[in-house]
N, CA, C and O atoms as a GROMACS GRO file, in nm:
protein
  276
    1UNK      N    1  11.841  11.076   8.343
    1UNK     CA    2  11.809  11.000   8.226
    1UNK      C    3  11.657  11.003   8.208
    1UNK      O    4  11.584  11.002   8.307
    2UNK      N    5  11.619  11.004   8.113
    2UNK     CA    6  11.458  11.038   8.047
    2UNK      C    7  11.444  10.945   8.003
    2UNK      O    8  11.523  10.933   7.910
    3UNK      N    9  11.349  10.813   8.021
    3UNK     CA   10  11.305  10.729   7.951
    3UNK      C   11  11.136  10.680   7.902
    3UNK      O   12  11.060  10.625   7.982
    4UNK      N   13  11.099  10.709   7.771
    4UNK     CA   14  10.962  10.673   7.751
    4UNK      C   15  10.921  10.565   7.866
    4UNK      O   16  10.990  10.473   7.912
    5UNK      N   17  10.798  10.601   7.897
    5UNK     CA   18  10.738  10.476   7.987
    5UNK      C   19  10.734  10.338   7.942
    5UNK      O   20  10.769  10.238   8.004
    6UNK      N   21  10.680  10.350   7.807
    6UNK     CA   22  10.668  10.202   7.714
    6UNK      C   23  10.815  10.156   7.708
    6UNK      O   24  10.822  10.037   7.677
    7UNK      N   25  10.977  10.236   7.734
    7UNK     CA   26  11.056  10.156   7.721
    7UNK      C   27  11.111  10.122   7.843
    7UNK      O   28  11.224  10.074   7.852
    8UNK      N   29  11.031  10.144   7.949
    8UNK     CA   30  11.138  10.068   8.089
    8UNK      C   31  11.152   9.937   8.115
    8UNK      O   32  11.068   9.847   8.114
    9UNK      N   33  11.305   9.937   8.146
    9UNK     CA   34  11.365   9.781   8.131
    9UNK      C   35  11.294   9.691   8.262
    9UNK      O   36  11.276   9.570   8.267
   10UNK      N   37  11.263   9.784   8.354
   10UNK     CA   38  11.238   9.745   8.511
   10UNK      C   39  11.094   9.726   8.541
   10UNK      O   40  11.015   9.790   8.472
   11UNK      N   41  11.060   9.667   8.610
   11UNK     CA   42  10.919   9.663   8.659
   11UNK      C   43  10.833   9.776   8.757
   11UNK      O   44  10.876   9.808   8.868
   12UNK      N   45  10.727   9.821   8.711
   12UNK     CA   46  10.756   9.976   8.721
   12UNK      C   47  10.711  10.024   8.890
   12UNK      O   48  10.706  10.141   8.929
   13UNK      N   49  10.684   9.911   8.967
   13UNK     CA   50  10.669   9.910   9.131
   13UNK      C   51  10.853   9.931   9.192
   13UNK      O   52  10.889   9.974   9.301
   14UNK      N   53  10.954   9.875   9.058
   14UNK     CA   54  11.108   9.888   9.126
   14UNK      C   55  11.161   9.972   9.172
   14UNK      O   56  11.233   9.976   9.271
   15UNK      N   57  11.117  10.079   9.074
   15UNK     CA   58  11.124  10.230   9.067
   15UNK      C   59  11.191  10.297   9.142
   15UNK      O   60  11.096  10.364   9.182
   16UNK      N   61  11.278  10.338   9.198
   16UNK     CA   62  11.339  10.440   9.258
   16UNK      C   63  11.276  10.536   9.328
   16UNK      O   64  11.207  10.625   9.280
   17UNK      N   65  11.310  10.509   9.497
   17UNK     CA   66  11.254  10.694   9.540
   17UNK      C   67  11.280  10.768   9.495
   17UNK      O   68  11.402  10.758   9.489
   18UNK      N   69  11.230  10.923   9.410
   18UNK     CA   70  11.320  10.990   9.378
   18UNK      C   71  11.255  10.999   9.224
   18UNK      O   72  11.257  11.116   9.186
   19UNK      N   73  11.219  10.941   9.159
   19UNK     CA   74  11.235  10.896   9.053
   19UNK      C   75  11.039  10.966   9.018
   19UNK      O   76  10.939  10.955   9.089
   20UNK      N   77  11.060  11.036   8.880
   20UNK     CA   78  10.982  11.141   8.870
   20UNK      C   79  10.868  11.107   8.700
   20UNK      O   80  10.926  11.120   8.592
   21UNK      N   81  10.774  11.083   8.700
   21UNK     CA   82  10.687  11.057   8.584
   21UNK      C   83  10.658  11.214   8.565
   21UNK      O   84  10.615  11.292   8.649
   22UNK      N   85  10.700  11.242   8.404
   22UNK     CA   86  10.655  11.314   8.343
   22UNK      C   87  10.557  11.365   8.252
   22UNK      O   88  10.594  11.312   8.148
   23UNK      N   89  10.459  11.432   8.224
   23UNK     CA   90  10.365  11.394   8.110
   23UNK      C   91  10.445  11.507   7.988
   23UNK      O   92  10.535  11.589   8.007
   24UNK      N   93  10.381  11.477   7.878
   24UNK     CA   94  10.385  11.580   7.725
   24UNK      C   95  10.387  11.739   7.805
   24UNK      O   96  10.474  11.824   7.784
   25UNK      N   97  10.288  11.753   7.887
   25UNK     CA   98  10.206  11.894   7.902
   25UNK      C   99  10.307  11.950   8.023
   25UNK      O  100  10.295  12.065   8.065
   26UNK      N  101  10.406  11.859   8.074
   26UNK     CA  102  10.482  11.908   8.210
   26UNK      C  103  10.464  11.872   8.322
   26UNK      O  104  10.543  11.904   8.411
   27UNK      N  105  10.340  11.786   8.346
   27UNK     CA  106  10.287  11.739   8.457
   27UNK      C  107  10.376  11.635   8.493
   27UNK      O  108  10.416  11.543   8.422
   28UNK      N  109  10.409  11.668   8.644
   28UNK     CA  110  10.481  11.555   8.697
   28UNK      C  111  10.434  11.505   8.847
   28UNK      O  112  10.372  11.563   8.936
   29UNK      N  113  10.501  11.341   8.833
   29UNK     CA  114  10.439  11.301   8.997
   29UNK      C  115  10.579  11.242   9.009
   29UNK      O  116  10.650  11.203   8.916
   30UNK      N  117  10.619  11.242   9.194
   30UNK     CA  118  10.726  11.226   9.209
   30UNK      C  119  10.741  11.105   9.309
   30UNK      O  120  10.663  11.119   9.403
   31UNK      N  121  10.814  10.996   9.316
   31UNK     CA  122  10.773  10.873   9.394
   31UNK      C  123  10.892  10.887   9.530
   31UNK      O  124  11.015  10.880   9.529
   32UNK      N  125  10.780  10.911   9.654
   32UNK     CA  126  10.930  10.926   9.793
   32UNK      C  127  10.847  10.819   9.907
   32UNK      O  128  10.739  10.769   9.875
   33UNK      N  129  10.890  10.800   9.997
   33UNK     CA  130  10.854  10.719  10.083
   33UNK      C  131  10.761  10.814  10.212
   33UNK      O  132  10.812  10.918  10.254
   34UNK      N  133  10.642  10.775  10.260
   34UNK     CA  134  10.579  10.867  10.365
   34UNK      C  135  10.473  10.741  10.436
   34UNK      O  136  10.379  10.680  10.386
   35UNK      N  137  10.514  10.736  10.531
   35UNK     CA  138  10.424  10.660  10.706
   35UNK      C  139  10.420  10.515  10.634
   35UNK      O  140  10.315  10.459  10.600
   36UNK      N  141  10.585  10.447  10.611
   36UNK     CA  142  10.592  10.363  10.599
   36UNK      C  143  10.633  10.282  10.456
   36UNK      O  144  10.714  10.191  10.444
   37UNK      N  145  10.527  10.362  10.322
   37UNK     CA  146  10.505  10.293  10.202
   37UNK      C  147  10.552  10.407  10.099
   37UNK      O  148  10.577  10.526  10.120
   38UNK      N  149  10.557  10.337   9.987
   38UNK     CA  150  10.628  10.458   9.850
   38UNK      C  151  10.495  10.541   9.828
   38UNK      O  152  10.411  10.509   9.913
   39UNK      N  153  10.461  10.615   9.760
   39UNK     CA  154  10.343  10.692   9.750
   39UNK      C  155  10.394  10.819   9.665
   39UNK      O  156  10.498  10.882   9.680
   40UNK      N  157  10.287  10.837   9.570
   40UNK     CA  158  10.335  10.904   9.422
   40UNK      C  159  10.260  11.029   9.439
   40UNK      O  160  10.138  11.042   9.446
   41UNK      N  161  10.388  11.157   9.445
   41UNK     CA  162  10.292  11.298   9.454
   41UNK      C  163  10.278  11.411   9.344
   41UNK      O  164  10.377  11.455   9.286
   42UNK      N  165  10.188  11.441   9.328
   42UNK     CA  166  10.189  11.564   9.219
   42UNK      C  167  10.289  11.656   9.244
   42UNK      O  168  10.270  11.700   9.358
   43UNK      N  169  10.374  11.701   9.199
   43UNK     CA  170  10.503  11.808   9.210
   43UNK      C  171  10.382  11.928   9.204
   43UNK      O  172  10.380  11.983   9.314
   44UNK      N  173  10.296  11.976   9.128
   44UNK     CA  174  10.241  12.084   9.142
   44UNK      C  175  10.109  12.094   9.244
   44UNK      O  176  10.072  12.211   9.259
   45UNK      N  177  10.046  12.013   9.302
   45UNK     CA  178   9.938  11.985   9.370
   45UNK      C  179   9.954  11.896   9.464
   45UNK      O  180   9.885  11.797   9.444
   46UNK      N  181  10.033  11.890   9.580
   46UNK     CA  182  10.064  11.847   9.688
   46UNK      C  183   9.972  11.769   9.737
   46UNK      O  184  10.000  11.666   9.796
   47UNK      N  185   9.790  11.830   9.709
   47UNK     CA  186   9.708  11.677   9.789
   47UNK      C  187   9.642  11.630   9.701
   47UNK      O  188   9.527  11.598   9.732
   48UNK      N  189   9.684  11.608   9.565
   48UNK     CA  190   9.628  11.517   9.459
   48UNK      C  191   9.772  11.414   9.429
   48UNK      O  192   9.864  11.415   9.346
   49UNK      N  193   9.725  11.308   9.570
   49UNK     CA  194   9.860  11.215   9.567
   49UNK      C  195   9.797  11.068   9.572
   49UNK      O  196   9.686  11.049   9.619
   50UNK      N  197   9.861  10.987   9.530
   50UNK     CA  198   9.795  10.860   9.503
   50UNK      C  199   9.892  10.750   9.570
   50UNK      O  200  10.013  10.751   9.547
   51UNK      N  201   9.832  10.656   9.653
   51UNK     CA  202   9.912  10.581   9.788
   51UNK      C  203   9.997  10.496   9.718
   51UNK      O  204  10.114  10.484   9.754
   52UNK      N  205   9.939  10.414   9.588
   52UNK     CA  206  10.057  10.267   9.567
   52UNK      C  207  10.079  10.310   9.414
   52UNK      O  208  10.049  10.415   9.356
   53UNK      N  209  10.146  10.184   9.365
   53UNK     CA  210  10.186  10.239   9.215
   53UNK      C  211  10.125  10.141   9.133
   53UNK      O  212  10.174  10.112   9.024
   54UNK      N  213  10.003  10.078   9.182
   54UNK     CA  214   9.874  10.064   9.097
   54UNK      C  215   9.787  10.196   9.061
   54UNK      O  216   9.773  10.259   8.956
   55UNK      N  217   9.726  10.213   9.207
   55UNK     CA  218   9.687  10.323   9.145
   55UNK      C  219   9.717  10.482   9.027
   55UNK      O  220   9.637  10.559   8.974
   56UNK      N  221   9.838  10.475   9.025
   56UNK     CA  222   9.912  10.588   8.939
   56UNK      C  223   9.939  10.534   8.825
   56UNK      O  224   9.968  10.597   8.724
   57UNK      N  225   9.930  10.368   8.836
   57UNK     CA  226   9.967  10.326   8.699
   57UNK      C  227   9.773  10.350   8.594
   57UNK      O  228   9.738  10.385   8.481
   58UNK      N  229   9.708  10.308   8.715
   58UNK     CA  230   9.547  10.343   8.673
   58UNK      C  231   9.513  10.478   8.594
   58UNK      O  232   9.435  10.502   8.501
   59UNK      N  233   9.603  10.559   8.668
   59UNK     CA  234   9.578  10.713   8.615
   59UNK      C  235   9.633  10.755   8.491
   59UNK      O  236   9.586  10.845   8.421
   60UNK      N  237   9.751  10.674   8.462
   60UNK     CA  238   9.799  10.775   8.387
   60UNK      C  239   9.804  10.690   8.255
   60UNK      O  240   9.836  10.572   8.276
   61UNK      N  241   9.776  10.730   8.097
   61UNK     CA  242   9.798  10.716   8.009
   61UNK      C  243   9.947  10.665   7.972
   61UNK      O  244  10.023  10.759   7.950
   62UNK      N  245   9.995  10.558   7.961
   62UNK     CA  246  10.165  10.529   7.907
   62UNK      C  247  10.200  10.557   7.818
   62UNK      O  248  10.323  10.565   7.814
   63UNK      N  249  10.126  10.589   7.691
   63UNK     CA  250  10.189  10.633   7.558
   63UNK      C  251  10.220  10.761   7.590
   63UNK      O  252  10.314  10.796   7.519
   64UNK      N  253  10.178  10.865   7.680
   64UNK     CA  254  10.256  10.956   7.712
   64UNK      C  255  10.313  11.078   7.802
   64UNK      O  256  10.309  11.200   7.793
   65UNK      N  257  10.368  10.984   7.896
   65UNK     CA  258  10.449  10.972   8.005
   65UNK      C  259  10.602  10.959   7.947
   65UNK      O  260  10.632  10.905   7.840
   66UNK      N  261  10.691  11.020   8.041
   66UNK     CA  262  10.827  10.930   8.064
   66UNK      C  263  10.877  10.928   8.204
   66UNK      O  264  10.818  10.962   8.307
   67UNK      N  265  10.996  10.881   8.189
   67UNK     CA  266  11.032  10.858   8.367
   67UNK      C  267  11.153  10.912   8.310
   67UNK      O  268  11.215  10.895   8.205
   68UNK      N  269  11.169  11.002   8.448
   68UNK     CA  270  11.273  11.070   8.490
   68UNK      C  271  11.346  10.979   8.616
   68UNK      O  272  11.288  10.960   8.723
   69UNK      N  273  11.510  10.915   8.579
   69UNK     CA  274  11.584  10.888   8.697
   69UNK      C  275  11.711  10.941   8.729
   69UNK      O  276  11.766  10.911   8.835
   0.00000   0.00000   0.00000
C-alpha cells in the first residue's frame, strides 16, 4: 500500500520495520532494526543512514514523500 506522507493515519515513529519512504525522484529509505534501535537506511547508499526517526523526519521534505507498507 502507497500512502502520501501528509496522509498517514499513524504516528510516524509507529511505523513498521520494513516499511519504506519513497521520494518523487525514486529515492528510498528503508526502516529495519540494527544494535538494538529502528534506524532508517538509504536503499541506494548503504552509509548515508540516519539512527532515529527524528532525524529522517528532519531530512526529508513531506509534501513529497510517500510510505510504502
Amino acid at each position: 500500500m502507497i500512502i502520501n506522507f501528509n496522509d498517514l493515519q499513524i504516528p510516524f515513529h509507529r511505523l513498521a520495520l520494513g516499511t519504506i519512504l519513497e521520494h518523487e525522484n525514486g529515492e528510498r529509505w528503508v526502516k529495519f532494526y540494527f544494535e538494538g534501535a529502528p534506524m532508517w537506511m538509504n536503499t541506494f547508499n548503504v552509509d548515508d543512514a540516519y539512527q532515529t526517526d527524528k532525524e529522517i523526519l528532519d531530512f526529508i521534505d513531506q509534501d513529497v514523500w510517500s510510505v510504502i507498507v
